[in-house]
N, C-alpha and C positions, 0 to 999 in steps of 0.2 A: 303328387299332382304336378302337371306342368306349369311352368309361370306363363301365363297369358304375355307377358313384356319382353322376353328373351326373345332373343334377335335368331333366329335360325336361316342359314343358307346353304347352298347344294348348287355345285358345277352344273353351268347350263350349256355354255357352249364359248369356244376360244373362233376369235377373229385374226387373221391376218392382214394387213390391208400397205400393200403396194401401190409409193407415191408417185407420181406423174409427173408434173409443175410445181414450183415453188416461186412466190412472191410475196414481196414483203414493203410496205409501204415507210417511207420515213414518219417521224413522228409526229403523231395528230396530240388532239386537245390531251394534256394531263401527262406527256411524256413519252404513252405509251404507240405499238406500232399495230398497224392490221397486217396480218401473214393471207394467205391465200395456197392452200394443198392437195391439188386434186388427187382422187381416187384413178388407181392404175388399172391396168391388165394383170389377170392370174391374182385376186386376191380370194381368201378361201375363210369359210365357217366350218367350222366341223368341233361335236360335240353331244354330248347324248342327249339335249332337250334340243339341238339345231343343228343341221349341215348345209352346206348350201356352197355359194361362191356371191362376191360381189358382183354387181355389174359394172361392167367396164365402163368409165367415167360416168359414173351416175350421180356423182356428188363431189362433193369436196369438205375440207374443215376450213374456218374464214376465224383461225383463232385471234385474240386479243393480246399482247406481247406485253404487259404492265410495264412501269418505270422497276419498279421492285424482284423484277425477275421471274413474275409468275406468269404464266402465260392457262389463258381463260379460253377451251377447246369449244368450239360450234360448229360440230360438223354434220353434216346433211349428208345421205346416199343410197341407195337401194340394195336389199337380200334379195339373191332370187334362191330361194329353197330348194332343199334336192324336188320334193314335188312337183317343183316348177311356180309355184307361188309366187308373188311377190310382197315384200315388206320394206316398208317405210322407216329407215331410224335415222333420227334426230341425237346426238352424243354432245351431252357438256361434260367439261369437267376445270381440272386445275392438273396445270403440268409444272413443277420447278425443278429446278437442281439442289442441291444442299446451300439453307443460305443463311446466312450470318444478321444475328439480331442485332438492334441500336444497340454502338457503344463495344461490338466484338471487335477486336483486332484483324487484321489480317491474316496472321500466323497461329491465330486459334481455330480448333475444330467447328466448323458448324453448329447455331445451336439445334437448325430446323434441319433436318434429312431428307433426303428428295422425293419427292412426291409425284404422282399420274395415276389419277383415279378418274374416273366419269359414271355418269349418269344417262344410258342413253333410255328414248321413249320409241316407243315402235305403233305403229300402225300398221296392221294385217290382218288379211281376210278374217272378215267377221264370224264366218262358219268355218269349220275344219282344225285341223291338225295344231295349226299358231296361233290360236283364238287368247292361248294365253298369256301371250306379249302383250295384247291388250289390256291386260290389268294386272297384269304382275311388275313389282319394284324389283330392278336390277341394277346393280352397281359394278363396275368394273376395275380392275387392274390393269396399266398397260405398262410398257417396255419399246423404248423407242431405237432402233437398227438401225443408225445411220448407214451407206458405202463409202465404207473408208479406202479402202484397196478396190482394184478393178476386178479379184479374184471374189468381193464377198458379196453375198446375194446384193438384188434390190433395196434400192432406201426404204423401210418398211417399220410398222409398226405391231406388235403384237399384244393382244388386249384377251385376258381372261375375266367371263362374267360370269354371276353366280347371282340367282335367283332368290330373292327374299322371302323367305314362308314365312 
């Protein structure tokens, strides 16, 4: 018999998203700072529940930068599907580096490891093909690309999500 509680999930579809603008405010109440990241040209979906590409400056993320190193993602933007569809998502999540509990040294290993996960919500046509971004729970991976050298791709970001059943 299957356990009703077990957590099962299945690759739905991998995002690319190439950044535009960056801003960043100095710090407001509690320390912490507001960034500001638009969404570029040529960023892409592709995946067996989703392919598509972004729309070019259709959004942005307006993360939250913490006193503590975490940085709280809110980012807004539009899919437009290979069908030609369009969809709405909305991504939180938590981004850090590897960070050091009360009372670590400096010359000790991390006790936390770095983390970038999210939660994005979509809205899309209510008939058809995407109906079930509508109510399916998806959680992601991502992996952040800075341009370090003039030879390496776009500042970018790359995000794998996977479908909760």
């Amino acid at each position: 018999m299957t356990d009703p509680l077990a957590l099962r999930h299945e690759h739905a579809f991998d995002i690319r998203i190439n950044f535009d603008k960056r801003w960043s405010t100095g710090p407001v109440y509690g320390g912490a700072s507001i960034g500001y990241t638009s969404i570029g040209e040529g960023s892409t979906v592709e995946g067996p529940m989703l392919t598509g590409t972004l729309v070019d400056y259709s959004g942005a993320d307006w993360p939250v930068v913490r006193a503590d190193g975490v940085v709280e993602l809110n980012a807004h933007y539009m899919i437009r599907a290979e069908d030609g569809a369009l969809i709405y998502i909305r991504n939180l999540g938590y981004v850090h580096r590897p960070l050091r509990t009360k009372g670590q040294g400096p010359d000790e290993e991390p006790d936390v490891p770095a983390y970038f996960r999210c939660t994005p919500y979509f809205k899309a046509p209510e008939d058809g093909p995407h109906a079930w971004l509508n109510r399916t729970v998806i959680v992601g991976v991502g992996q952040r690309q800075p341009k370090v050298t003039a030879e390496d791709p776009p500042d970018h970001s790359l995000f794998r999500y996977y479908a909760i059943r």
